[in-house]
N, C-alpha and C positions, 0 to 999 in steps of 0.2 A: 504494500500500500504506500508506502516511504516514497519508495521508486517510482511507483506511479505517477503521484499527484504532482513530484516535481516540485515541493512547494523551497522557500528559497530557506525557511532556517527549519532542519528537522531534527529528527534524532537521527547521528551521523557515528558515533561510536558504540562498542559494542557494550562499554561501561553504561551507556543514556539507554539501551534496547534492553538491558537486563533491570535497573532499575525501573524502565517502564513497567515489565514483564511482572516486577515484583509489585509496584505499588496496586496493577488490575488484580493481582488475586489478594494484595493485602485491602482493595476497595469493595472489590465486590467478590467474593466470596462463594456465591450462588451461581454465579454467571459460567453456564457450560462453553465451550471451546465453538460449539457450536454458533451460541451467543452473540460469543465476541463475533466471529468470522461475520456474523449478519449484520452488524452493528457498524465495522470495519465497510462491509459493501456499502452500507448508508453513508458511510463519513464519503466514500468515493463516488458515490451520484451524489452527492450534497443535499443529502434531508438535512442537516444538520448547517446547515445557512455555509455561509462564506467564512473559509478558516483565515484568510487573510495572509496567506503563503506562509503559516506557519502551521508547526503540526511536533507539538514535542509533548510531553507526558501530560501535564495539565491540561493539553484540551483533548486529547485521548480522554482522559478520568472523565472529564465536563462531558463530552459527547458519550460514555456508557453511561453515567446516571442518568442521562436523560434518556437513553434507551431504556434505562433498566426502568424509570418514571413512567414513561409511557407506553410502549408498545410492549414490552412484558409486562407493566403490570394487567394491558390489556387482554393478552393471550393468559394467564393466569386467572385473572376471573371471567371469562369465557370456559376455558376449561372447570372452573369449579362448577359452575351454571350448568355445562353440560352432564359435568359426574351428578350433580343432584337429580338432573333431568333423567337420568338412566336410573338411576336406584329408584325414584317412584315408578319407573316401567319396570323394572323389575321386581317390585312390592306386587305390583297388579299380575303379571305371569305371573307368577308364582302362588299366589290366592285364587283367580280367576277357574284353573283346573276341578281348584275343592271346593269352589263356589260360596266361598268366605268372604268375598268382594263386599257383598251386602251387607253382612254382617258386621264386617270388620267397620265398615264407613257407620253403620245405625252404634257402634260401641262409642264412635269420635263422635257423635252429635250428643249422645244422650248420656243426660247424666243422671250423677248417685242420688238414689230417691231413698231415703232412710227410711227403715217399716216403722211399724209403732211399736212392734214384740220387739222387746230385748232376747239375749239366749236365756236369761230368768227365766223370763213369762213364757218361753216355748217347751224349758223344761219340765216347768209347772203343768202344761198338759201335755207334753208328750206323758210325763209318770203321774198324773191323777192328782197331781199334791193341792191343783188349785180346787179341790170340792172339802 
């Protein structure tokens, strides 16, 4: 990417390309190899505005938060949206077969109706005690 852009002040020694290398996994942590590589494409079609022919660690780190801000935070809650959206489809197969669907939705709707008998008052006539 260095080589590409061509820009006039970069990371030019192998000391600036290791400490870069250090400070993205001491920044982001989370960020798979995969990540960066997408993130890197972005810096080279310029999502990431005009670098101003420079391109050395600080706006490396600047350009992945903001990856990591936006476009991952959006495929991460996209993804949890869809994991939720699958597990209530899978709540439903899975009941649907033993035809507990109904049942199972009239248990969410209705609720605890306390009797009047206590287990006292039920043992009192199940054993005759209350005559």
């Amino acid at each position: 990417m260095i080589k590409e852009l061509n820009y006039k002040v970069t990371i030019q020694s192998d000391e600036e390309l290791m400490f870069c290398c250090r400070s993205i996994i001491e920044e982001h942590p989370t960020l798979k190899l995969e990540e960066i590589r997408v993130c890197f494409n972005m810096i080279r079609k310029g999502k990431y505005g005009k670098m101003f022919e420079r391109l050395k660690t600080p706006e490396i780190l600047t350009c992945l938060q903001t990856y990591q801000g936006e476009t991952r935070a959006e495929i991460l809650e996209q993804r949890a949206k869809n994991k939720k959206h699958e597990a209530t489809e899978k709540t439903d197969e899975v009941l649907q077969p033993l035809g507990l669907v109904e049942l199972y939705d009239k248990l969410q709707v209705k609720e605890h109706v306390p009797t009047k008998e206590g287990i006292g008052t039920r043992l009192k006539k199940k054993n005759g005690w209350d005559k």
